[in-house]
C-alpha positions as a Markdown table, in Angstrom:
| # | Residue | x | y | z |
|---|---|---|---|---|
| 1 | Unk | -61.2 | 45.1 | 58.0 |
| 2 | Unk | -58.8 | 42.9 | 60.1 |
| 3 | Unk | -57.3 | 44.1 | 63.0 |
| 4 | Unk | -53.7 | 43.9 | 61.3 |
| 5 | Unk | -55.2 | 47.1 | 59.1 |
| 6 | Unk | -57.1 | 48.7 | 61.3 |
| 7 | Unk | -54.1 | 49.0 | 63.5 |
| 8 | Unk | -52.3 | 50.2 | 60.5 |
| 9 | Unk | -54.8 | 52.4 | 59.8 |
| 10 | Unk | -54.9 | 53.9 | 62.7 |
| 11 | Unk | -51.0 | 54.3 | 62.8 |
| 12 | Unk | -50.3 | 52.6 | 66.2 |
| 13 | Unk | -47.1 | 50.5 | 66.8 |
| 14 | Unk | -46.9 | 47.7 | 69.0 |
| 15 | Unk | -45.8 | 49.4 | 71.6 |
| 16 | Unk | -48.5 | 52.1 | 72.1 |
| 17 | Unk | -51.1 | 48.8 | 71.0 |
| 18 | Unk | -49.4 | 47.2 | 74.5 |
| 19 | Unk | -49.9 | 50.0 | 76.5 |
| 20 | Unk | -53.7 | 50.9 | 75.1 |
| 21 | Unk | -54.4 | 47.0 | 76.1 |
| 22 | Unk | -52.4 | 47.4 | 79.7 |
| 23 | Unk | -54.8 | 50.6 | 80.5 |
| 24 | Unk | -58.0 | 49.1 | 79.0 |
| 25 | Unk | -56.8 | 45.6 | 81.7 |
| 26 | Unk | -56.5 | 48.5 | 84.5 |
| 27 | Unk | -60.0 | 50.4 | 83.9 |
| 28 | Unk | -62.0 | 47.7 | 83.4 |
| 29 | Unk | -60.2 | 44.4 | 84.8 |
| 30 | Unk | -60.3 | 40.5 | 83.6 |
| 31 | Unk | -63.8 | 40.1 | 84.1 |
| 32 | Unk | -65.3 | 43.1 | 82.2 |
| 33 | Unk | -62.8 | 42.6 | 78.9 |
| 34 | Unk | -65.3 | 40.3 | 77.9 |
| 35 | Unk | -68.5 | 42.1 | 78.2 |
| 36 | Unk | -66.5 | 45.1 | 76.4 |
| 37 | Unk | -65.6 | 43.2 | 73.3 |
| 38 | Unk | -69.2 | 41.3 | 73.3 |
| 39 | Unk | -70.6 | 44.5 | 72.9 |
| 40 | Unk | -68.1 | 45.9 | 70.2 |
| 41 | Unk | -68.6 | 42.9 | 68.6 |
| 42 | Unk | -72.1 | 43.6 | 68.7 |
| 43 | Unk | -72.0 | 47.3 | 67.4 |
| 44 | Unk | -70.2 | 46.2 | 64.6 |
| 45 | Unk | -72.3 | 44.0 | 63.4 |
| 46 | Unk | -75.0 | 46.2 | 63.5 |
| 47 | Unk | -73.1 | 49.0 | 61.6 |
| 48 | Unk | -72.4 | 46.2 | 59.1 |
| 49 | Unk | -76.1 | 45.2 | 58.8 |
| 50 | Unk | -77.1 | 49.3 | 58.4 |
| 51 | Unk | -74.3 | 49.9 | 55.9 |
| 52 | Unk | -75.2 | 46.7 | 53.6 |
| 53 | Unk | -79.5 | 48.0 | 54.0 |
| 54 | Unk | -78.7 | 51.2 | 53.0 |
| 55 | Unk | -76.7 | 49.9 | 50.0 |
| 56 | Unk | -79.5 | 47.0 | 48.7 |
| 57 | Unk | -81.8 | 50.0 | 49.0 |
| 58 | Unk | -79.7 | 52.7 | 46.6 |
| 59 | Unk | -79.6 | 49.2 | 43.8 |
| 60 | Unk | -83.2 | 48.5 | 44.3 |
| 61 | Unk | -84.0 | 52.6 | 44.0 |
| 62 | Unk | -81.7 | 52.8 | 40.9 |
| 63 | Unk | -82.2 | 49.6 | 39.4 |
| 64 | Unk | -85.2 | 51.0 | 37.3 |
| 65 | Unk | -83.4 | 54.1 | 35.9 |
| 66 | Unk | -80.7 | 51.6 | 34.7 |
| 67 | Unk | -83.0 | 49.7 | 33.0 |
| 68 | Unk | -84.6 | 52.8 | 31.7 |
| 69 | Unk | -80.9 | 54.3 | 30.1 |
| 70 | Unk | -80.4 | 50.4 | 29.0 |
| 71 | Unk | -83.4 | 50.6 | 27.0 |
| 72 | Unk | -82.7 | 54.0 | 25.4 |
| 73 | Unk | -79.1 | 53.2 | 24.4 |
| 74 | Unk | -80.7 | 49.9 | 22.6 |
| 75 | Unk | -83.2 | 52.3 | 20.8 |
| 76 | Unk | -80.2 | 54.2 | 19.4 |
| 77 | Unk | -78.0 | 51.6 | 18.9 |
| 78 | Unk | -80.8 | 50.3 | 16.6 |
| 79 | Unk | -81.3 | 54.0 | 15.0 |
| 80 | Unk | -77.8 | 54.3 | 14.2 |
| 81 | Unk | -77.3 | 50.8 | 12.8 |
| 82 | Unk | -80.7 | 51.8 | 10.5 |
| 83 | Unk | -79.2 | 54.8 | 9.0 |
């Protein structure tokens, strides 16, 4: 997600984007902006790398029973194209 659609997706103008910047410049100043976004940065990578385990781990748990229902619509196939 880029920040173009996250922005959009959260439903912010530019306006309220400048003022959510000026306060986060006031709380936290210059020199901890940095630290902030190394650690968002950081989180979100780490979301990304749960979210894309979990997902290889549902295809590798349900990769069998697809094979499984492959096979048995090749045995009927061949059944129907017998009778």
């Amino acid at each position: 997600m880029t920040f173009n659609q996250f922005i959009l997706f959260l439903n912010l103008g530019g306006g309220e984007v400048i003022i959510i910047l000026f306060v986060i410049l006031l709380l936290f100043g210059g020199k901890g902006i940095p630290s902030i976004a190394k650690t968002l940065g950081k989180g979100i990578r780490e979301f990304k790398d749960a979210t894309s385990g979990i997902q290889k781990d549902i295809q590798n748990s349900t990769g069998g029973i697809t094979e499984q229902v492959n096979e048995h619509i090749q045995e009927i196939k061949k059944e129907i194209e017998k009778e």
